[in-house]
N, C-alpha and C positions, 0 to 999 in steps of 0.2 A: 617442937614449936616452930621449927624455921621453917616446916611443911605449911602450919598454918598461916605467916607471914605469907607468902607468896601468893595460897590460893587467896587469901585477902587481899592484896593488892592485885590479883587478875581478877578478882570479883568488881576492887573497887574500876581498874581503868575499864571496866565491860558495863558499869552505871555510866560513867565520865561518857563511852562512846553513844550508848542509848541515848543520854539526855540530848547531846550536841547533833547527833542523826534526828530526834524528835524536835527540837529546835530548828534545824535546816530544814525538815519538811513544812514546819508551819511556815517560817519566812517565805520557802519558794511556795509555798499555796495562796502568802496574802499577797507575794508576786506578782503571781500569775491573775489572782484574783483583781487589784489595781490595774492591771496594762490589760485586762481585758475589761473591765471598767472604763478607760481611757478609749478603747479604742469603739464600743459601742457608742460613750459620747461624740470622737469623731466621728464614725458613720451617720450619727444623727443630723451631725452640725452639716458633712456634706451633702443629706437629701434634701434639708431646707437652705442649702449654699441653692443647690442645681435647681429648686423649683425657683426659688426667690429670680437668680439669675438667667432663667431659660423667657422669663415672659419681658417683653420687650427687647430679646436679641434671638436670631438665625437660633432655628433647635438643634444644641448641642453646642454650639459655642464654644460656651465656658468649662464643658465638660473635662478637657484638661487639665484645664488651669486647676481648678477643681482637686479635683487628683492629684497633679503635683505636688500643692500643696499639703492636702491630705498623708499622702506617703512620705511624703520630704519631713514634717513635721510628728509624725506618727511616729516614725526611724531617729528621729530624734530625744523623745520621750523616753523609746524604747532601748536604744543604743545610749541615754545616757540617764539611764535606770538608778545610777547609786548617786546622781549628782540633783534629784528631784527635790534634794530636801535643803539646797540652795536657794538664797533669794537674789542670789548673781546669777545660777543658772534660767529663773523665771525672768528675770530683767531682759537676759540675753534672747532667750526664746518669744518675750514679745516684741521687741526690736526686731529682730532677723524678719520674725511674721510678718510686720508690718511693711517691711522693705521686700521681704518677699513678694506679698501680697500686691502693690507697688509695682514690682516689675514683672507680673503676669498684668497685669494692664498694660502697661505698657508694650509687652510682647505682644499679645491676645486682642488689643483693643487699637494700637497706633502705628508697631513694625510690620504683623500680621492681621490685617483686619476682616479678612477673608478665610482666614484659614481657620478648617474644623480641623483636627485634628485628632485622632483616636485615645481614646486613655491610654492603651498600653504600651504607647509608643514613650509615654513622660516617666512610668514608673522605674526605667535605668536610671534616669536623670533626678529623679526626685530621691533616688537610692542612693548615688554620688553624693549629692548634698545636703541629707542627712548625716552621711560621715564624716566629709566636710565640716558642716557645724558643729559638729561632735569634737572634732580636731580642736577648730579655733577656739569653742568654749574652755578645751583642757588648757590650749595657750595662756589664754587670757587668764584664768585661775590661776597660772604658773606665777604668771606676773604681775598679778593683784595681790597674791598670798604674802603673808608679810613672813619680815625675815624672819628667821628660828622656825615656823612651821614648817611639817612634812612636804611641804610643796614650795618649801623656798629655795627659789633656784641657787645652784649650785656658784660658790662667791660671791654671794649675797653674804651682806652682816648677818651674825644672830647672837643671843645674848651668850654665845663663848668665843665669840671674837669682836674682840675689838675692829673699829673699821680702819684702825692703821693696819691691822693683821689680815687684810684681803687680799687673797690671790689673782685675782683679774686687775688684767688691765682694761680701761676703754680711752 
């Protein structure tokens, strides 16, 4: 019998591995399926961004601005793939947008009012500040999270310590 113990539990952890490989395949296919989702809706939003914004300014203008945006926020979506199912992460992301948004006018329309400038010259800079965001968003979840959760910073109270029992000083 102790033959058949064994090949039953290497039969059973060889289910265990099947199901958990057949589970990791759907997850990354509704993945991949969502950020390619995501990003056909950006491509949309940017060719009615460029025609809306191409008539009444110099052609190509805005075509940067455009872009940056697009990548900056795209890299963002993308690089903060397991935090999409936050409503601090959507809050943040239309704040940033909108300040973003903000100061490519500013740049595009009152520092550089002349300047065309190529797409591919913004997509390092739109790559930067996707990661960037990405960063600051972890921060600010660090220190929104309340105490006792997995993201409460470190000497933070949480419900096994009392707050006379913390190790920081400020």
């Amino acid at each position: 019998m102790p033959f058949y113990n064994a090949f039953s539990t290497v039969r059973l952890a060889g289910v265990i591995i099947q199901r958990h490989m057949a589970n990791q395949r759907s997850t990354k296919s509704t993945r991949a399926t969502n950020d390619d989702a995501l990003g056909w809706i950006g491509i949309a939003l940017v060719l009615v961004a460029a025609i809306v914004l191409d008539k009444g300014a110099p052609s190509h203008k805005w075509h940067a601005a455009i872009m940056w945006t697009f990548v900056a926020f795209f890299g963002v979506l993308i690089f903060g793939r397991n935090k999409r199912g936050s409503w601090r992460f959507w809050i943040f992301c239309v704040a940033c947008f909108v300040l973003h948004v903000f100061g490519m006018w500013v740049i595009f329309a009152h520092l550089l009012p002349r300047l065309v400038l190529g797409t591919l010259y913004v997509v390092p800079l739109a790559f930067i500040e996707s990661i960037f965001l990405v960063g600051m968003f972890s921060k600010l979840e660090h220190k929104l999270a309340p105490a006792g959760t997995a993201f409460a910073v470190i000497g933070e109270t949480s419900p096994l310590h009392s707050p006379s029992e913390r190790t920081d000083v400020n």
